[in-house]
C-alpha positions as CSV (number, residue, x, y, z in Angstrom):
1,X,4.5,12.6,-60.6
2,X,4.4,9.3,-59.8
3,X,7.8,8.7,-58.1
4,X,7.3,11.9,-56.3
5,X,3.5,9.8,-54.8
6,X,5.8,7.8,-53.9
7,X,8.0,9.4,-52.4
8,X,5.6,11.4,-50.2
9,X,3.9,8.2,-49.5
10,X,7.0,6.7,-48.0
11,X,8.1,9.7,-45.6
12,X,4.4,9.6,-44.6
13,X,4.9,5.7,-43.3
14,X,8.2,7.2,-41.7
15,X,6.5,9.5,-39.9
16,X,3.9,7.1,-39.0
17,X,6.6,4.3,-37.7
18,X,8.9,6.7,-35.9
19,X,5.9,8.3,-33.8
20,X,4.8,4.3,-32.9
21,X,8.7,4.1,-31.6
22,X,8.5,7.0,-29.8
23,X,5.0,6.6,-28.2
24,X,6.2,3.0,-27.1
25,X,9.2,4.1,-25.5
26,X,8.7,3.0,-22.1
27,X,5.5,5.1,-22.2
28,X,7.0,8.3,-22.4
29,X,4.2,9.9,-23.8
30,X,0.7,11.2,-22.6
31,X,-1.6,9.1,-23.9
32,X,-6.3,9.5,-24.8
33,X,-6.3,6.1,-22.9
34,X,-8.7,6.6,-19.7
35,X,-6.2,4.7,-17.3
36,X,-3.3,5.7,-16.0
37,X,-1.1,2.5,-16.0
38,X,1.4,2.2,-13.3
39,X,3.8,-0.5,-12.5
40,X,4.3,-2.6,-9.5
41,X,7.8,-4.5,-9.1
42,X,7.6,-6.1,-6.1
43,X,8.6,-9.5,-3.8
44,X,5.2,-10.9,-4.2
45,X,7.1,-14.5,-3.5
46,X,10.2,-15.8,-2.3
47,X,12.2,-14.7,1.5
48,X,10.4,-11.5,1.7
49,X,7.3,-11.9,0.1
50,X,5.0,-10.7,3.1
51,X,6.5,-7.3,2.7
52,X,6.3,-7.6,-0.9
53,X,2.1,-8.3,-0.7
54,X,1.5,-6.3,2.6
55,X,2.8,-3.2,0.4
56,X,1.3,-3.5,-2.7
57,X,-1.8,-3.5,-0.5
58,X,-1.1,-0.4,1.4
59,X,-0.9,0.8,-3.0
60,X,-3.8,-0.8,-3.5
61,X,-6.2,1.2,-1.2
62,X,-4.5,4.2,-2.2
63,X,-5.4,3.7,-5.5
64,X,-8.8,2.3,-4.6
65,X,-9.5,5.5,-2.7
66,X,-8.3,7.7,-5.7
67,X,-10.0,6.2,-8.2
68,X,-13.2,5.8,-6.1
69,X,-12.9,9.7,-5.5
70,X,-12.6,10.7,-9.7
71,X,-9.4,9.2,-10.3
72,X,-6.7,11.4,-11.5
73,X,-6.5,13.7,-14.1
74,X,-10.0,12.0,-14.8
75,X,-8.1,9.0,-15.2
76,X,-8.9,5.7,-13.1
77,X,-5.6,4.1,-12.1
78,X,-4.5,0.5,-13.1
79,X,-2.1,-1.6,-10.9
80,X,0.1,-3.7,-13.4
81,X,2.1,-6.1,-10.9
82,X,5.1,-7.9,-11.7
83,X,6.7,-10.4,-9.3
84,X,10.4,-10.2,-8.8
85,X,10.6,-13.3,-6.4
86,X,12.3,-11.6,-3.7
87,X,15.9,-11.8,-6.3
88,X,17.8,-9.0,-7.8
89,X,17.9,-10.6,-11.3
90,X,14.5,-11.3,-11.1
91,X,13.6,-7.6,-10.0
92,X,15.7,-6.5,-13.4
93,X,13.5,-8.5,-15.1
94,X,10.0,-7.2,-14.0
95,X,10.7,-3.9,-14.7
96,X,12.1,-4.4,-17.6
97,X,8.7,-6.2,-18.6
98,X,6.7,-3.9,-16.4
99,X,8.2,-0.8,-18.8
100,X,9.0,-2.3,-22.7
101,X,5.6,-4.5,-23.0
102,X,3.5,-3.0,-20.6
103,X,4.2,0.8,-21.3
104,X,3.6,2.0,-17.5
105,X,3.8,5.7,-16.5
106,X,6.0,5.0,-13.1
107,X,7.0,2.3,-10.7
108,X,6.4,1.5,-7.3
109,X,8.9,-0.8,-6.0
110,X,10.8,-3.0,-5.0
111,X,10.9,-3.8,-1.4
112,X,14.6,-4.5,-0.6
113,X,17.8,-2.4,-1.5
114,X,19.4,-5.6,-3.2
115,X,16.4,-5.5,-5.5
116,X,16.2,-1.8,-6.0
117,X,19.4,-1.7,-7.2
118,X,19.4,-4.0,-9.6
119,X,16.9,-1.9,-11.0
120,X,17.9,1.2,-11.2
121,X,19.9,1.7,-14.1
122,X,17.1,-0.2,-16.6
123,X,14.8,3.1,-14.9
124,X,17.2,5.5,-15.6
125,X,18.2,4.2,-19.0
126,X,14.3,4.3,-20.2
127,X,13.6,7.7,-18.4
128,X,10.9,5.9,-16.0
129,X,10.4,7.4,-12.8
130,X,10.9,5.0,-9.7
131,X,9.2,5.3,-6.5
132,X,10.4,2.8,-3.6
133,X,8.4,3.0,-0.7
134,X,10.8,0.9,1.6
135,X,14.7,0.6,0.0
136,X,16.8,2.5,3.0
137,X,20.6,1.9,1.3
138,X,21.7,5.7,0.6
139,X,23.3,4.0,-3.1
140,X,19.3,3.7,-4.0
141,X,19.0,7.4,-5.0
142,X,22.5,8.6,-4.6
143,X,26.1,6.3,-5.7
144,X,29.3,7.7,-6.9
145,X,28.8,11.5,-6.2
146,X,25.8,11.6,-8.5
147,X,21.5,11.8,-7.9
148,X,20.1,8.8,-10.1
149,X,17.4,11.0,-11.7
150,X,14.7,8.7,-11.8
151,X,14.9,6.9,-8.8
152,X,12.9,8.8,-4.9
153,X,12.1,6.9,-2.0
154,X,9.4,7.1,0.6
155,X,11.4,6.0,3.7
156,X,14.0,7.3,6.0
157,X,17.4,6.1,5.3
158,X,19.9,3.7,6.3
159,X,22.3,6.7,7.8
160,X,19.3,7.6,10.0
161,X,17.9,4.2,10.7
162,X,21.3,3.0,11.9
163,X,21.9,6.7,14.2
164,X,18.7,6.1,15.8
165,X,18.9,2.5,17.2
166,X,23.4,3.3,18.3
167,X,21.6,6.6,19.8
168,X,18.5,4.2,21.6
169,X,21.3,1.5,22.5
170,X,23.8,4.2,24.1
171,X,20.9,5.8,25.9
172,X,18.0,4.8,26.2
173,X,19.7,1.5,27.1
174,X,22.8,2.7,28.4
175,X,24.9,0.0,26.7
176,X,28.7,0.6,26.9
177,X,29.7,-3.2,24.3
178,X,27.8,-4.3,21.3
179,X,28.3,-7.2,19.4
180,X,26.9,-6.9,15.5
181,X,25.3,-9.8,13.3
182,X,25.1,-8.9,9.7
183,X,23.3,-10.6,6.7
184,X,26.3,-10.5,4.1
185,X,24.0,-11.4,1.2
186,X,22.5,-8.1,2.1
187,X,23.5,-4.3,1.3
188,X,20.6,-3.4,3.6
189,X,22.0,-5.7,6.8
190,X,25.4,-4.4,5.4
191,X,24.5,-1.0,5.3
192,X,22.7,-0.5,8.3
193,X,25.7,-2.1,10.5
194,X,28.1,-0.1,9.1
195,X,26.0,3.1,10.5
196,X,24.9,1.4,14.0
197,X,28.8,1.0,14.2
198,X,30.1,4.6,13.3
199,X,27.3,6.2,15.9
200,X,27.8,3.8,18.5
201,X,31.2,4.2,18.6
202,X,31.2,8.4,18.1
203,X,28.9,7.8,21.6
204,X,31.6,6.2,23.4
205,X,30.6,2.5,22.7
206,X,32.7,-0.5,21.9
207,X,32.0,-2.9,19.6
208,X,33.1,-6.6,21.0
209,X,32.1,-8.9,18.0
210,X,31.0,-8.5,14.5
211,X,29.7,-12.1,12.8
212,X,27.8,-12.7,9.9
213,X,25.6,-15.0,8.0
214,X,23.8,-15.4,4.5
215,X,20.4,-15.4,3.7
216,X,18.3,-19.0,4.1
217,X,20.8,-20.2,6.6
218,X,19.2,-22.2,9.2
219,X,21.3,-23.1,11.8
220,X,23.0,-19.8,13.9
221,X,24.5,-21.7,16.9
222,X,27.8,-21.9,16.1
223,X,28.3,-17.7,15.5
224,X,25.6,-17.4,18.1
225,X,28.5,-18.8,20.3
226,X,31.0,-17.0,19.7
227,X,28.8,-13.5,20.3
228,X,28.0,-15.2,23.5
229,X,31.8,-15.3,24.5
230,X,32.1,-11.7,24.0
231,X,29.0,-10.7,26.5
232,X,27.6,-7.5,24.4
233,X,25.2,-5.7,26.3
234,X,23.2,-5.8,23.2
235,X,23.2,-7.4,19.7
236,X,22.5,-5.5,17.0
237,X,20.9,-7.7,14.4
238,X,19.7,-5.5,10.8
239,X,17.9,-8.2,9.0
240,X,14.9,-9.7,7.7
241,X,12.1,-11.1,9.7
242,X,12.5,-15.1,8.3
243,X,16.3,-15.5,9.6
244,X,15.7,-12.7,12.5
245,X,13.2,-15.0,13.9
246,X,15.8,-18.0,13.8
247,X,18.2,-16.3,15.5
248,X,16.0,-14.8,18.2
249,X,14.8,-18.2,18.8
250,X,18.6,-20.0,18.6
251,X,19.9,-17.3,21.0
252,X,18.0,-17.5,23.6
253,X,18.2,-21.3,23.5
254,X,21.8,-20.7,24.3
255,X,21.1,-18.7,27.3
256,X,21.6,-15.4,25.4
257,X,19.4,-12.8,27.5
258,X,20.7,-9.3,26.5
259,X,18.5,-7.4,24.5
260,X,18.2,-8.1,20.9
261,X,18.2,-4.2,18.2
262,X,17.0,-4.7,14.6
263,X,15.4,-2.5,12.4
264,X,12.3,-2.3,9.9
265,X,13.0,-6.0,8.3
266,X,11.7,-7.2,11.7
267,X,8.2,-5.8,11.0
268,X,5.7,-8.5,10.4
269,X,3.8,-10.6,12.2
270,X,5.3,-13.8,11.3
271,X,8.3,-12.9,13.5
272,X,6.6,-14.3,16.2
273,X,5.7,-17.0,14.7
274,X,9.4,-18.2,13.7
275,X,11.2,-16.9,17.3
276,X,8.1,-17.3,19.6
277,X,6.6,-14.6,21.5
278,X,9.2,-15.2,24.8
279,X,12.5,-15.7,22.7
280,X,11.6,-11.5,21.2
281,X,11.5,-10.2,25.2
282,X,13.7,-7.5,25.8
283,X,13.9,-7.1,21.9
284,X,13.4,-3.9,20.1
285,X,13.7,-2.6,16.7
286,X,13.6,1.0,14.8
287,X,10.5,1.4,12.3
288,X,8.5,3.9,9.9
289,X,5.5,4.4,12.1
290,X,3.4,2.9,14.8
291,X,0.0,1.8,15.0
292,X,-0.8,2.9,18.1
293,X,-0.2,6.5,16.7
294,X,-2.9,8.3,17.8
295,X,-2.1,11.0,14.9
296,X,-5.3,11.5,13.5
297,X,-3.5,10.4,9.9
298,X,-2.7,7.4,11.4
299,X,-5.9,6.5,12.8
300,X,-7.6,7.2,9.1
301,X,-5.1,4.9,7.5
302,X,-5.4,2.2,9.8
303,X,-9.5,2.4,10.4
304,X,-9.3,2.1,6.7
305,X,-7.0,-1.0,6.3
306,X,-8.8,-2.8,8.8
307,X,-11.9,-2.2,6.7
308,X,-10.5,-3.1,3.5
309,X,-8.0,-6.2,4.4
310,X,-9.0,-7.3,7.9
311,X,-5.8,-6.6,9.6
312,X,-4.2,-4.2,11.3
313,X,-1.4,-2.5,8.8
314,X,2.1,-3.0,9.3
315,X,5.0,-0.3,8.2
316,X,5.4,-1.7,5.3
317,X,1.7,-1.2,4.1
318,X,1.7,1.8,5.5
319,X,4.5,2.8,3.4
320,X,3.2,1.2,0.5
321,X,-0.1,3.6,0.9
322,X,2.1,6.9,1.2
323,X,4.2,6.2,-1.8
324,X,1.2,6.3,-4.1
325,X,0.1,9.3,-2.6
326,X,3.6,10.4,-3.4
327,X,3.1,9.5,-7.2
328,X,-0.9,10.7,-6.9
329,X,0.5,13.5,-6.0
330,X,3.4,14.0,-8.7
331,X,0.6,13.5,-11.2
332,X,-1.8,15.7,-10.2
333,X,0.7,18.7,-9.8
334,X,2.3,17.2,-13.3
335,X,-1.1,17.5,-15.0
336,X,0.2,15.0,-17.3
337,X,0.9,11.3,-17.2
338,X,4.1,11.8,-18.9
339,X,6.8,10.0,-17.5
340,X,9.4,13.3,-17.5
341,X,6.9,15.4,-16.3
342,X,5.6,13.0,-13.3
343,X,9.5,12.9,-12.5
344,X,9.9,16.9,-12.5
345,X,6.8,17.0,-10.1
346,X,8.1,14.1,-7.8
347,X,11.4,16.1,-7.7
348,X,9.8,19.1,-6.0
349,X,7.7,17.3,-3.3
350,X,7.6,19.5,-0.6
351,X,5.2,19.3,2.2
352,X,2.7,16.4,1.6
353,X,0.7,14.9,4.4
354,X,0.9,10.9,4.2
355,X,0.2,8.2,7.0
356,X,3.3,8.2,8.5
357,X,4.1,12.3,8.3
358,X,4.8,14.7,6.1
359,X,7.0,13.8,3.4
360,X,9.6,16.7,1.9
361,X,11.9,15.3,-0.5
362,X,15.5,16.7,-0.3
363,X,18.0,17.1,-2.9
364,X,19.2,13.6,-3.0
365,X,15.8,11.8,-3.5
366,X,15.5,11.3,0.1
367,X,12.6,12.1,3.0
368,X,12.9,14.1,6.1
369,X,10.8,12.3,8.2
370,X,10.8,10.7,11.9
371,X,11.4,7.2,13.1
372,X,9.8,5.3,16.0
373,X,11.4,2.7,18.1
374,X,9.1,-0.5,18.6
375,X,9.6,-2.7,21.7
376,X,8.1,-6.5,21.3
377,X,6.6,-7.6,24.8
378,X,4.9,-10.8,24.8
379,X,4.8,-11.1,21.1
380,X,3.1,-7.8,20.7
381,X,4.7,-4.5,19.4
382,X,4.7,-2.0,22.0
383,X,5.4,2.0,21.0
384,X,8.6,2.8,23.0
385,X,9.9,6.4,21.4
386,X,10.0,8.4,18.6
387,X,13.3,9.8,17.0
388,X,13.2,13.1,14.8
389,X,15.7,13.4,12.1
């Protein structure tokens, strides 16, 4: 009798210690709690850190706004933020926090591509769904013939983002030579120019220089130069705002006066600030939405930034907002804050009015969704076109 007490006894803490192992595993299971706790990997220091915090604020007030309104699932929603200091090893890291010790639902994040995909296996490995509202590189969602399960964007991609600025340079612009100048510490610079290339060209384009240099450089004469030799009619330049705004300025001091094409990484306000208002003239750049919208989605979503943060919202934020109305969504049609089950539901987004549009998913992870082209006069972003996919 005894040894069988004891026996029973012991399956019983079994029992007991496999269902804690389970329950803890990357917080696959619903749980009584009354949040919902979702993570936040993003650059909130380093190169790109502006994106990093001018996102998580666009989450923020989507959160705010759902919680203020019942929450979800009667569930308020909790923020847990982890900083990945704009570094791929560091982004590995904050997830891998973000889901082992602090047992969040989903992801939001990161910013860049290089940091998204350092990321993505640790997601798919734990069975975590990731939402990044602003990684373009097609390899985020999709690599070696295979969907990575866990992993949906919010943004158009690369393919489409490169297309539409070799369709605006070929013309809208009319440009028969290009010269390209790539960020080669970057698969987002080194994605995009890869695509700017292949449309240009399919449009009868030539391309008369490709150059490149690495993140955190400083000093761009001397490849500057040797783009100037060639005489584009425009320079295509898919990189981030910090070095964008060194070149701009450096180019220009060389008597460089042909126009300038970027993409989203030029979107923020300290652009001008590095390159100066003049040296951006005759400068344009491909982007998620525009402020000047007058959508009436995009009128809500800016009146209500400016109320909550003072400023006028960039893409980024923007972004930010509509990939937590992407998860909001996912849970709500879930009914559940189980990870698997949020993942199902973000699968089959079809349809869902956000800031920017209206988001449908398509089999590879990826929205169907329009793209503006932004033209910088004076230091101020001017709404040039919009592109449908």
């Amino acid at each position: 009798m005894k040894k069988k007490w004891v026996s029973m006894a012991s399956l019983l803490v079994g029992v007991t210690m496999l269902g804690s192992l389970v329950a803890g595993c990357g917080g696959a299971t619903s749980s009584n709690s009354k949040e919902i706790k979702i993570g936040a990997n993003f650059e909130m220091t380093g190169g790109i850190a502006n994106f990093g915090n001018q996102t998580v604020n666009g989450i923020k007030l989507a959160f705010k706004e759902a919680n203020a309104n019942g929450g979800v699932l009667g569930k308020q929603l909790t923020l847990v933020v982890a900083d990945n200091k704009s570094e791929p090893s560091e982004a590995a890291n904050a997830i891998t926090k973000l889901i082992t010790q602090d047992k969040v639902k989903a992801v939001l994040g990161p910013v860049s591509s290089s940091n998204v995909l350092a990321t993505t296996q640790i997601a798919q490995d734990n069975k975590v769904p990731v939402i990044t509202a602003t990684a373009t590189n097609p390899k985020v969602t999709f690599d070696n013939g295979q969907v990575k399960s866990q992993i949906f964007r919010g943004c158009f991609i690369d393919p489409f983002q490169g297309t539409v600025m070799a369709n605006f340079a070929a013309k809208s612009l009319k440009a028969k030579t290009a010269a390209i100048y790539v960020d080669n510490s970057s698969d987002y610079s080194k994605g995009l120019a890869q695509f700017f290339e292949e449309s240009f060209v399919k449009n009868g384009g030539t391309i008369v220089a490709k150059e490149a240099f690495l993140q955190k450089d400083q000093d761009f004469k001397a490849t500057l130069t040797k783009i100037k030799a060639t005489n584009p009619e425009v320079i295509f330049i898919p990189a981030y705002y910090e070095e964008v705004g060194k070149i701009a300025k450096q180019a220009r001091e060389l008597g460089i006066t042909q126009a300038l094409l970027g993409t989203d990484g030029w979107d923020d306000p300290k652009l001008v600030e590095i390159a100066g208002a003049a040296a951006l003239n005759n400068g344009f750049f491909s982007n998620h939405y525009s402020p000047q919208d007058t959508d009436p989605n995009v009128v809500k979503f800016v009146e209500a930034y400016k109320k909550e943060y003072g400023q006028e919202p960039s893409a980024l934020a923007a972004l930010g907002y509509d990939s937590a109305l992407m998860l909001i969504d996912a849970i709500k049609r879930a009914g559940s804050d189980d990870p698997a089950k949020i993942r199902d539901a973000l699968e089959q987004t079809k349809g869902l009015q956000v800031s920017t549009g209206i988001i449908s998913l398509d089999a590879n992870h990826n929205p169907i969704k329009s793209a503006v082209v932004i033209e910088m006069k004076d230091g101020k972003q001017v709404f040039k076109e919009k592109i449908n996919p």
